[in-house]
N, CA, C and O atoms as a printed pandas DataFrame, in Angstrom:
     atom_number atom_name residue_name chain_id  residue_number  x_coord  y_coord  z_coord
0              1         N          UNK        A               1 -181.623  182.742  160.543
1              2        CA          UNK        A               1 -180.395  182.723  159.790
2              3         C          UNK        A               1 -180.450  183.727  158.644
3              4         O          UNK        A               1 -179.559  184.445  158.192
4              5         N          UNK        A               2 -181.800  183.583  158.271
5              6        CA          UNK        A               2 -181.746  184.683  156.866
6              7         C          UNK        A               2 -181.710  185.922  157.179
7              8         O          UNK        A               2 -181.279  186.651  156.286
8              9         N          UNK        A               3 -182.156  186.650  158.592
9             10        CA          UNK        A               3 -181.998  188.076  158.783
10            11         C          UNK        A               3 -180.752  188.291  159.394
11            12         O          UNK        A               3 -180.042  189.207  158.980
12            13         N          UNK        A               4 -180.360  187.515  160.396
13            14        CA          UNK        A               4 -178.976  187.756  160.193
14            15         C          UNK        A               4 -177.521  187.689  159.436
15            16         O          UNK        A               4 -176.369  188.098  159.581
16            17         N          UNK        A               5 -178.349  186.880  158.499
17            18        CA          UNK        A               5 -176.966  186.669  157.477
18            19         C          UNK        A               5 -176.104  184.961  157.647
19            20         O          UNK        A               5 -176.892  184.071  157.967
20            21         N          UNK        A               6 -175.160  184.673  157.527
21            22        CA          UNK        A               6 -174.717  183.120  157.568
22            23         C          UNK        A               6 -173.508  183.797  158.671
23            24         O          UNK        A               6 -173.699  183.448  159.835
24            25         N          UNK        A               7 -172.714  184.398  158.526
25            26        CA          UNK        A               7 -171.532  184.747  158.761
26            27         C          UNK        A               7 -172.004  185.376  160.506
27            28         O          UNK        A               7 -171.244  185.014  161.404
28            29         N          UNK        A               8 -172.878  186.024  160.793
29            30        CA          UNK        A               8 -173.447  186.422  161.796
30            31         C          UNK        A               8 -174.324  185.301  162.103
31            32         O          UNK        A               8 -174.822  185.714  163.150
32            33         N          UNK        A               9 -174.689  184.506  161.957
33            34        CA          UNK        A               9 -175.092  183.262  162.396
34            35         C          UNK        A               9 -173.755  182.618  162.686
35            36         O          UNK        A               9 -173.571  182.142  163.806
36            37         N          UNK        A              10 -173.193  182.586  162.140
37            38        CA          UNK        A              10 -171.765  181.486  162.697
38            39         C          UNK        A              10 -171.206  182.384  163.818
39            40         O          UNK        A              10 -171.168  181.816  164.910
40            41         N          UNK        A              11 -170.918  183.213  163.806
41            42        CA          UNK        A              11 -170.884  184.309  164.829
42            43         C          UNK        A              11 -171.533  184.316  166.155
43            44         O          UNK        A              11 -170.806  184.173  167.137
44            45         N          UNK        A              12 -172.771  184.460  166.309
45            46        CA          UNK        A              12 -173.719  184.268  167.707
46            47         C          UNK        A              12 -173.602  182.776  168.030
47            48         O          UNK        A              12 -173.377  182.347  169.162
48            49         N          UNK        A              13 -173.739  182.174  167.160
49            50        CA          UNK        A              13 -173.515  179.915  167.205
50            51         C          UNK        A              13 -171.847  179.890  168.749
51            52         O          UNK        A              13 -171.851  179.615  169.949
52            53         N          UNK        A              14 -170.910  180.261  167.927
53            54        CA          UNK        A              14 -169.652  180.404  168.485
54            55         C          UNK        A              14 -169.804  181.437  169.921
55            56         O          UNK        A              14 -169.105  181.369  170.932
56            57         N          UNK        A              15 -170.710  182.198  169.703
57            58        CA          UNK        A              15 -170.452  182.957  170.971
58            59         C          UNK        A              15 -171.385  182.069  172.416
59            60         O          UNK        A              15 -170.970  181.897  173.562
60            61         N          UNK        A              16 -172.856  181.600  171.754
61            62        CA          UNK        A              16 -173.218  180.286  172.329
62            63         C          UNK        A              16 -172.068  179.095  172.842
63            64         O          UNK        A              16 -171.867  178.628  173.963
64            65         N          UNK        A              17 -171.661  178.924  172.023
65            66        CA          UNK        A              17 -170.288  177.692  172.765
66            67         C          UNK        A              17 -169.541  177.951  173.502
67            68         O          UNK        A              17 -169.057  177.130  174.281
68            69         N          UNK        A              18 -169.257  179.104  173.461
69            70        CA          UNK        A              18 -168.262  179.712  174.915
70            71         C          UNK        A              18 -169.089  179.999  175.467
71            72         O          UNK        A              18 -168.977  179.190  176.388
72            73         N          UNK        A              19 -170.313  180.802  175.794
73            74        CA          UNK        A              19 -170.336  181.211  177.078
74            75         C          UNK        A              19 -171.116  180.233  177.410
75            76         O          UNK        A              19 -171.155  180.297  178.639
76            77         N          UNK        A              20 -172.323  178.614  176.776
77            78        CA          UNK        A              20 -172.321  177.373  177.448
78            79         C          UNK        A              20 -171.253  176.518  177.967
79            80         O          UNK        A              20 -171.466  175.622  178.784
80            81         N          UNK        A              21 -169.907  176.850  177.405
81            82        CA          UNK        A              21 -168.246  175.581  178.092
82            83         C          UNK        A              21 -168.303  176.952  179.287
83            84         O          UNK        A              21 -168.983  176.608  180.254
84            85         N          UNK        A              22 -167.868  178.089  179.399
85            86        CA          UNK        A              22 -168.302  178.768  180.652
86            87         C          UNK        A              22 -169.162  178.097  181.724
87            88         O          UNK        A              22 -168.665  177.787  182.807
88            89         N          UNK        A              23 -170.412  177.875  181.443
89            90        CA          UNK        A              23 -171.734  177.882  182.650
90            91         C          UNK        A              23 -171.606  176.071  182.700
91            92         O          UNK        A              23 -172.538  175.600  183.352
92            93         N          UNK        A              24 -170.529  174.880  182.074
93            94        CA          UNK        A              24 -170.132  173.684  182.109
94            95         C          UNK        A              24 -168.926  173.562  183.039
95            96         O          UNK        A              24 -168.655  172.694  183.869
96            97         N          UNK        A              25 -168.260  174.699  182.663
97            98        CA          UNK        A              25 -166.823  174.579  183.513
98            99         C          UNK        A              25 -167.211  174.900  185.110
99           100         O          UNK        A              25 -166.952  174.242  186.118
100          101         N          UNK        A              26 -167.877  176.070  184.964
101          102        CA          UNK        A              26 -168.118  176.918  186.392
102          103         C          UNK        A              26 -168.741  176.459  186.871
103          104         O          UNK        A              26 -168.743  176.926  188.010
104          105         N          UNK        A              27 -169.920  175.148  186.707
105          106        CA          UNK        A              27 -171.391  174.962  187.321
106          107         C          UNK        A              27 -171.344  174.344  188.439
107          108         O          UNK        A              27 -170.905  173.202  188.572
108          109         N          UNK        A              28 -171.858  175.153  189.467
109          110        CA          UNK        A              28 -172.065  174.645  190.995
110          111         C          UNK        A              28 -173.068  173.944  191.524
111          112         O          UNK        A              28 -173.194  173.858  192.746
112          113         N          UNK        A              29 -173.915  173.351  190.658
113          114        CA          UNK        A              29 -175.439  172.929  190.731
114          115         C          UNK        A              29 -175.599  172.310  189.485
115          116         O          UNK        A              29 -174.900  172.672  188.538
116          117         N          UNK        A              30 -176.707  171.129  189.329
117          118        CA          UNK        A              30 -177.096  170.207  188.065
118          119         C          UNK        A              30 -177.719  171.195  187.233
119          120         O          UNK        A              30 -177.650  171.124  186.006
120          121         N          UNK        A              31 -178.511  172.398  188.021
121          122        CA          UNK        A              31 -179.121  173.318  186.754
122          123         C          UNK        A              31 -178.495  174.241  186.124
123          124         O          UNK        A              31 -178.900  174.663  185.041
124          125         N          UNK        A              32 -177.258  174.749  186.801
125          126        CA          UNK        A              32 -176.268  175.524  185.450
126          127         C          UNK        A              32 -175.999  174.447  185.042
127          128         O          UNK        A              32 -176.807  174.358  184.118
128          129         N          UNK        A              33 -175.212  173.147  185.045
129          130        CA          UNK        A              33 -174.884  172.283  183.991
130          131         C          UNK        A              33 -175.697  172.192  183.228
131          132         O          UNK        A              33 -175.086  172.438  182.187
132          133         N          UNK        A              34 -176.899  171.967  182.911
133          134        CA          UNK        A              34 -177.965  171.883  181.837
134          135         C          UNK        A              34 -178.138  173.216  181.852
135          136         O          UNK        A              34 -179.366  173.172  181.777
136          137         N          UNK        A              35 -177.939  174.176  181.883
137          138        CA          UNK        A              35 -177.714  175.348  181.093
138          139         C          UNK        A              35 -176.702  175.390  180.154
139          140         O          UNK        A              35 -176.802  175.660  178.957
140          141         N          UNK        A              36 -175.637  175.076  180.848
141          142        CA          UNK        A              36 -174.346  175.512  179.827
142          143         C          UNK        A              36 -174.805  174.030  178.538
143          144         O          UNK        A              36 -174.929  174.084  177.315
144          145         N          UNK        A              37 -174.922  173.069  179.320
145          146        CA          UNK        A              37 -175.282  172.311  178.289
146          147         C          UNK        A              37 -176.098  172.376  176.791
147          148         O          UNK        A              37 -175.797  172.048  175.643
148          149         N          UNK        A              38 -177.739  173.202  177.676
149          150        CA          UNK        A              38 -178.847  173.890  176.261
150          151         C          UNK        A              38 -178.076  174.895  175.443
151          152         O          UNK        A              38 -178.123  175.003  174.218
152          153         N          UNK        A              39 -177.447  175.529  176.180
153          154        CA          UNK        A              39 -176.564  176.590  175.234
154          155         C          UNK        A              39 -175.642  176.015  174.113
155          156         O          UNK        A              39 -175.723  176.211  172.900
156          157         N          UNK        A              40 -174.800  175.303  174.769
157          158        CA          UNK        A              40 -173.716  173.927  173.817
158          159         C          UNK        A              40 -174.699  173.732  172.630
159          160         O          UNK        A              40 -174.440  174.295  171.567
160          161         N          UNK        A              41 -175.979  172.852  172.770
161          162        CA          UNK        A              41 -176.868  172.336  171.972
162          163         C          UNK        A              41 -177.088  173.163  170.914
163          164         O          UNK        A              41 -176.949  172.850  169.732
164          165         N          UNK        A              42 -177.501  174.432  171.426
165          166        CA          UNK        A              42 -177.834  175.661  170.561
166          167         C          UNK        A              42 -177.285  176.182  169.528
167          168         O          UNK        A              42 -177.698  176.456  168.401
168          169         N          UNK        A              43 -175.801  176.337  170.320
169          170        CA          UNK        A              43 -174.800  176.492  169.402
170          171         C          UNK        A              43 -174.357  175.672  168.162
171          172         O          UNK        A              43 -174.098  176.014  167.008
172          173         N          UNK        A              44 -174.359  174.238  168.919
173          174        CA          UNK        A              44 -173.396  173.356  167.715
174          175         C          UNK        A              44 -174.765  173.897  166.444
175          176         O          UNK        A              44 -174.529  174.597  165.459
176          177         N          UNK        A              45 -176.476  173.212  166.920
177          178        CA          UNK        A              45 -176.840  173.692  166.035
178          179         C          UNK        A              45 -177.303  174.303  165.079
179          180         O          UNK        A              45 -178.021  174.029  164.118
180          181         N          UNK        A              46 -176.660  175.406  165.572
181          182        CA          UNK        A              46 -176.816  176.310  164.894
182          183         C          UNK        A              46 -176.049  176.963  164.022
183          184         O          UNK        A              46 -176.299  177.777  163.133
184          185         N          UNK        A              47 -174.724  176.295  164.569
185          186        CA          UNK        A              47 -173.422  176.499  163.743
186          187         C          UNK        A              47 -173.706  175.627  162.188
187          188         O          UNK        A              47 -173.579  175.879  160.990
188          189         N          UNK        A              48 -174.237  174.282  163.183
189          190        CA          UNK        A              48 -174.291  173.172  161.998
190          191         C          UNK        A              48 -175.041  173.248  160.861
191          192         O          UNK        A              48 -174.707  172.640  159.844
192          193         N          UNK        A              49 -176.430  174.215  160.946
193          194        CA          UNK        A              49 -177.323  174.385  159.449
194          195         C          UNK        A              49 -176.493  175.873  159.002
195          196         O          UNK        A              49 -176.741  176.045  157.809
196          197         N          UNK        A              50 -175.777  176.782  159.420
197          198        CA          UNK        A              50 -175.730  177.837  158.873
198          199         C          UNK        A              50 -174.260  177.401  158.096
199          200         O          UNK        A              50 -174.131  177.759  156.926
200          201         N          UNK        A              51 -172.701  176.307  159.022
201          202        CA          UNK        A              51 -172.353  175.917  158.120
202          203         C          UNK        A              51 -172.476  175.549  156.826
203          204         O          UNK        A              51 -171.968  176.269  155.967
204          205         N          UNK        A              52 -173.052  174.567  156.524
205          206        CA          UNK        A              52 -173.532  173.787  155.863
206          207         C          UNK        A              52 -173.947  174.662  154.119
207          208         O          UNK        A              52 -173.554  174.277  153.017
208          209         N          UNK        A              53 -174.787  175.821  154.404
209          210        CA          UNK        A              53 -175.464  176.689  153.681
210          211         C          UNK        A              53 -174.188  177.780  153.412
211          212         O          UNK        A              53 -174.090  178.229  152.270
212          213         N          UNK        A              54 -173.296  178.176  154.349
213          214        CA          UNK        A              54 -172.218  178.872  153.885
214          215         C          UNK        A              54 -171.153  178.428  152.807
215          216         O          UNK        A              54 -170.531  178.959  151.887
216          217         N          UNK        A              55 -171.217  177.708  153.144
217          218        CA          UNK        A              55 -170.133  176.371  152.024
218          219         C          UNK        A              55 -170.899  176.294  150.990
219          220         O          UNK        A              55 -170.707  177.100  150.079
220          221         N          UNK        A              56 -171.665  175.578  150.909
221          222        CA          UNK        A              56 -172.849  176.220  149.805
222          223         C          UNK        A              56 -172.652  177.247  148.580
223          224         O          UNK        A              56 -172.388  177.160  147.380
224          225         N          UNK        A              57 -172.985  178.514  149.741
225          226        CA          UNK        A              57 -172.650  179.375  148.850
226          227         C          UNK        A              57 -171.680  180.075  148.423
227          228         O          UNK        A              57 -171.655  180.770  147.408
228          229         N          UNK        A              58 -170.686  179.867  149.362
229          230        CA          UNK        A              58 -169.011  180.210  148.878
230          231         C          UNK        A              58 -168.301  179.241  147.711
231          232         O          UNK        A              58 -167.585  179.782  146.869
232          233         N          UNK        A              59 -168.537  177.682  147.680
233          234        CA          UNK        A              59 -168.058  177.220  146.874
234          235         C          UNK        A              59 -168.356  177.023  145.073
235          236         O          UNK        A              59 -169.355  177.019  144.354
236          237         N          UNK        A              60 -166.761  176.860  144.858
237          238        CA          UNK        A              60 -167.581  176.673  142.800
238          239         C          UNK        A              60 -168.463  175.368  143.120
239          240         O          UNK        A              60 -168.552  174.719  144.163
240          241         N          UNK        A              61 -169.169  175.180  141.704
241          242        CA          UNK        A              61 -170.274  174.756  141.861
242          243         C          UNK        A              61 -169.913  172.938  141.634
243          244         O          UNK        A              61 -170.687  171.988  141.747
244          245         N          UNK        A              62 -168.185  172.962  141.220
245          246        CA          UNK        A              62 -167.996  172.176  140.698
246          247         C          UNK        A              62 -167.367  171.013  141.879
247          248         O          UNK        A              62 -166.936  169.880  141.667
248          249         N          UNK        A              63 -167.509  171.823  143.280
249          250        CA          UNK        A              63 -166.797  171.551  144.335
250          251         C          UNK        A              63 -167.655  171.451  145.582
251          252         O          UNK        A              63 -167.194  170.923  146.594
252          253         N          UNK        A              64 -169.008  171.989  145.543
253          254        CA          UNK        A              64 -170.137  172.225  145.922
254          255         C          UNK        A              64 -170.812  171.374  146.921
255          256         O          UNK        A              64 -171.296  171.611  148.028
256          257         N          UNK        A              65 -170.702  170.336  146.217
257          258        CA          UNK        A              65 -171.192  169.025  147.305
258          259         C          UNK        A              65 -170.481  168.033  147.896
259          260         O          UNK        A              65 -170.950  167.109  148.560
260          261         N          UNK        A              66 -168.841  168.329  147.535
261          262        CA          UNK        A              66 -167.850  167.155  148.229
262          263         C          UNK        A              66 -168.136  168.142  149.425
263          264         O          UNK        A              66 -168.674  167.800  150.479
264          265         N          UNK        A              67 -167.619  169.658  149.059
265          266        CA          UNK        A              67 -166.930  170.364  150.796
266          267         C          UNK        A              67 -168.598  170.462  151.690
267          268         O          UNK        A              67 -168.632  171.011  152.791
268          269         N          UNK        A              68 -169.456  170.069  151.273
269          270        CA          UNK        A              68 -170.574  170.121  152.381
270          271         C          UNK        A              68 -170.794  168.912  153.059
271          272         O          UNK        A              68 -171.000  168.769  154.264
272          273         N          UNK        A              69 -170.708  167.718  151.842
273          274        CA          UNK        A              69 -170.730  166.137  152.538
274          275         C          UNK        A              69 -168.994  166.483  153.832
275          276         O          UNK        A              69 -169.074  166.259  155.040
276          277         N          UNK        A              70 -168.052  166.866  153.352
277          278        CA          UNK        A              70 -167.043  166.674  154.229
278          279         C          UNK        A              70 -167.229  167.238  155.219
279          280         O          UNK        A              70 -166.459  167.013  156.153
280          281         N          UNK        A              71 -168.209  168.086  155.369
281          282        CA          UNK        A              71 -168.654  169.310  156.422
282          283         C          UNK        A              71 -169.244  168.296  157.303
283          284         O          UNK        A              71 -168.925  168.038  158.463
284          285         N          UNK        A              72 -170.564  167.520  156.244
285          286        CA          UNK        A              72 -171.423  167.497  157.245
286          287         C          UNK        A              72 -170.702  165.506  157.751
287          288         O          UNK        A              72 -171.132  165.369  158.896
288          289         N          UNK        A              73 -170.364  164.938  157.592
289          290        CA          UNK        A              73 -169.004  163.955  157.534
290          291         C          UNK        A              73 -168.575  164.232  158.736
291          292         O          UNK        A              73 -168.829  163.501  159.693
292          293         N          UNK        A              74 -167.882  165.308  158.826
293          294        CA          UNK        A              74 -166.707  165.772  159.947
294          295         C          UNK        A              74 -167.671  165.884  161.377
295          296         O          UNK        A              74 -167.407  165.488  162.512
296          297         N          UNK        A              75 -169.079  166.693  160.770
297          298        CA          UNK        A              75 -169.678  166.545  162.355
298          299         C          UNK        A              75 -170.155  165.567  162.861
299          300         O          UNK        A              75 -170.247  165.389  164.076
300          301         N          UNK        A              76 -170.479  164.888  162.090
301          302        CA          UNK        A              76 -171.172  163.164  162.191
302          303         C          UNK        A              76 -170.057  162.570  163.310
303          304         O          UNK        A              76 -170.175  162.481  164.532
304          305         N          UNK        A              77 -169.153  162.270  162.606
305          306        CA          UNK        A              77 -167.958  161.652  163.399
306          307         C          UNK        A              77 -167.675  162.391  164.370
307          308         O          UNK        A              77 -166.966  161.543  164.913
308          309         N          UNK        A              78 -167.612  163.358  165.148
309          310        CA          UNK        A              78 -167.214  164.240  165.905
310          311         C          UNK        A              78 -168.091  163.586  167.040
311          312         O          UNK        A              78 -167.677  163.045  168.066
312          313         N          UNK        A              79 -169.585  163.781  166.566
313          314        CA          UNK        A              79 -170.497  163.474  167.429
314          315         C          UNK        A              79 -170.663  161.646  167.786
315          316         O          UNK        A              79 -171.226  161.012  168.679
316          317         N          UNK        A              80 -169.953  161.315  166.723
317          318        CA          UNK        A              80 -169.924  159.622  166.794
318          319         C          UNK        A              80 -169.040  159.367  168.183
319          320         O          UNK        A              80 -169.278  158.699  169.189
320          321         N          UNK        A              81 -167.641  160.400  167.691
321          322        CA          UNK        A              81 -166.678  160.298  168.851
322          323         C          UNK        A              81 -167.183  160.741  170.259
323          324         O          UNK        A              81 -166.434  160.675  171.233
């Protein structure tokens, strides 16, 4: 995350999620499904620590830890759902 930056981490994360819902949608066999699947995995987390640290550092300081709890909140439940 640190040599690529946060923003290029959220970047490759997202490009992981499409082309794993790709190799989920298309899969003709149980082993692309657990491909597209490890990829999915990869992505969310990887989206999920570089989120987390972007908010971070974009927000005032005074605002800092609601928008990361709501961050990290929103994926909780996502994954609850």
């Amino acid at each position: 995350m640190d040599s690529l930056g946060r923003r290029a981490t959220l970047m490759v994360s997202s490009l992981l999620l499409v082309i794993g819902g790709a190799f989920v949608t298309l899969a003709n066999s149980f082993g692309v499904l657990l491909l597209g699947r490890a990829l999915q995995g990869l992505g969310s987390g990887c989206a999920w620590c570089a989120c987390s640290v972007y908010i971070a550092e974009l927000a005032p300081k005074e605002y800092r830890g609601g928008l990361v709890a709501v961050s990290d909140i929103g994926i909780n439940v996502g994954i609850l759902i």
